[in-house]
Every structure is written in structure tokens, then in C-alpha cells.
C-alpha positions as CSV (number, residue, x, y, z in Angstrom):
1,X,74.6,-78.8,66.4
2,X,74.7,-81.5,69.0
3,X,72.1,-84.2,68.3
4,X,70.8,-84.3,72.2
5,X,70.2,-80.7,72.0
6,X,68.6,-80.7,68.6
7,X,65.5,-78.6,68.0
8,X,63.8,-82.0,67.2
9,X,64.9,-83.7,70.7
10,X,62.2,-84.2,73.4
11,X,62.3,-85.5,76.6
12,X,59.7,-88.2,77.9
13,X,59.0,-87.5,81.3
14,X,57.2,-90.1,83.1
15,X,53.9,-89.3,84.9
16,X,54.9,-90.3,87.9
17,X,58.2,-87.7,87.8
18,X,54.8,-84.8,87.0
19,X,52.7,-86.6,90.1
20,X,55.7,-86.5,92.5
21,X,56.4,-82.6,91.3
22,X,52.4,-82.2,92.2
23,X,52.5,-83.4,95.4
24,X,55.6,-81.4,96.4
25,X,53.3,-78.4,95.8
26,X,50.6,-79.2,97.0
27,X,52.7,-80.5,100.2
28,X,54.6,-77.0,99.9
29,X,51.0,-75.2,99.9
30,X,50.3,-76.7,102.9
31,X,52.9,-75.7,105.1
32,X,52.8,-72.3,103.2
33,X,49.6,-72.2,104.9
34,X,50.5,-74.1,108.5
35,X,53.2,-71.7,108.7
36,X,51.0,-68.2,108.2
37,X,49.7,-69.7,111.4
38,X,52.5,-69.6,113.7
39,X,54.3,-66.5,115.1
40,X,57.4,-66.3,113.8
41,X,57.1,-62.1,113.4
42,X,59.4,-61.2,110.9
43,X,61.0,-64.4,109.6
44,X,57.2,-65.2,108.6
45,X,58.0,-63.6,105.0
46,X,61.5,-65.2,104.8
47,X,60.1,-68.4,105.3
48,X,57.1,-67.8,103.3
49,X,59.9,-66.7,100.2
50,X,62.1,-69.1,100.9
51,X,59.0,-71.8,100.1
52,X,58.2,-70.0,96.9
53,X,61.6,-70.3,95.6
54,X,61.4,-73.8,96.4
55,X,58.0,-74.1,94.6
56,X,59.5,-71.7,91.4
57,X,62.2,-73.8,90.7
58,X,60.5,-77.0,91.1
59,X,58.0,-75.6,88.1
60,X,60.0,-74.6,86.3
61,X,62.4,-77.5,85.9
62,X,59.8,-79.6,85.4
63,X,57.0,-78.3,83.8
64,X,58.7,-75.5,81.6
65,X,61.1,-78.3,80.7
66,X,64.2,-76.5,81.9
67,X,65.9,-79.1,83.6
68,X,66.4,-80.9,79.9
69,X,67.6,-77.7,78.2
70,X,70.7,-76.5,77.3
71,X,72.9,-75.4,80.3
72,X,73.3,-71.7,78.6
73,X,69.3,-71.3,79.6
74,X,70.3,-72.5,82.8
75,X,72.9,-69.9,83.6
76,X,70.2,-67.1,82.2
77,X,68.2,-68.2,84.9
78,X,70.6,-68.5,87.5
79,X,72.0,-64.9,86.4
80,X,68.1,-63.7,86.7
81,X,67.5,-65.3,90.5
82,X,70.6,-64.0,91.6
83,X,70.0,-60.4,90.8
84,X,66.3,-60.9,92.0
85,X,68.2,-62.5,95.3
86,X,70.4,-59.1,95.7
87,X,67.4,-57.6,95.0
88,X,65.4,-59.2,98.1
89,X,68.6,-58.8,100.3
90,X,68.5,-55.2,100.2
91,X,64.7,-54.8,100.5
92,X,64.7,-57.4,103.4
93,X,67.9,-55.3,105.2
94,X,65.8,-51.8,104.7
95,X,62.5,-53.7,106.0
96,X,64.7,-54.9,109.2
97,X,66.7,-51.6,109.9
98,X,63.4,-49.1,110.2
């Protein structure tokens, strides 16, 4: 087994990496919330998705650790957001053509 992938193997993150990572959610809340205020009719869910992802993957590369893993659990999540994407795709193209 590799020794940078080793069971034993941990990555220090600096606080100031986790603080940053805050504040990029906490900035991302707030224009979650400045944008439910403007009328954007129905790209108001697109953007309001598309700042989710954002938010997702920011938690979980950092604070589940991801972004330190093995790249086989990155392709197991990249394999799991693009079938949630198709997923989205064809609920948002039904939701537009009614």
C-alpha cells in the first residue's frame, strides 16, 4: 500500500484553511438569501441549486476530508453527482415544458 494513502496517514489542516471554508458559507448563505429576494422567476431554483452544489462540495472536501483521499473516492463521488445532475436535468426540462 502506498505510504501517503496509508490507513495511518492524516492530514493537518490548518485553521485558517476550516475559517476560510466557514466564511465561504456563511457568505454563500447570504446571497442564498439576497437572491430569494429578487425576481428572477424560474432561474430562482437554478440559482438557488447551483449555490448548494457550491456549498456541498466545499463540505465535503473539507470537512469530510475528501479532498486528501484517495482519487478512487473521488470518482465515486463524481460518478454519484453526475447521475444526480442527469437527474436534475430532466426534472428541471419537465418543470420548464408544462
Amino acid at each position: 500500500m502506498d505510504s501517503t494513502h496509508s490507513a495511518d496517514s492524516h492530514h493537518l489542516i490548518p485553521y485558517r484553511a476550516y475559517v476560510a471554508v466557514w466564511l465561504a458559507l456563511v457568505s454563500l448563505t447570504g446571497v442564498t438569501v439576497g437572491v430569494s429576494y429578487l425576481d428572477l422567476k424560474h432561474a430562482a431554483i437554478l440559482v438557488a441549486v447551483v449555490i448548494a452544489t457550491v456549498k456541498c462540495v466545499l463540505v465535503i472536501l473539507y470537512f469530510m476530508h475528501i479532498r486528501y483521499e484517495r482519487p478512487v473516492f473521488t470518482w465515486i463521488l463524481v460518478t454519484g453527482f453526475g447521475s444526480f445532475g442527469i437527474f436534475l436535468l430532466l426534472t428541471f426540462a419537465d418543470y420548464f415544458y408544462r
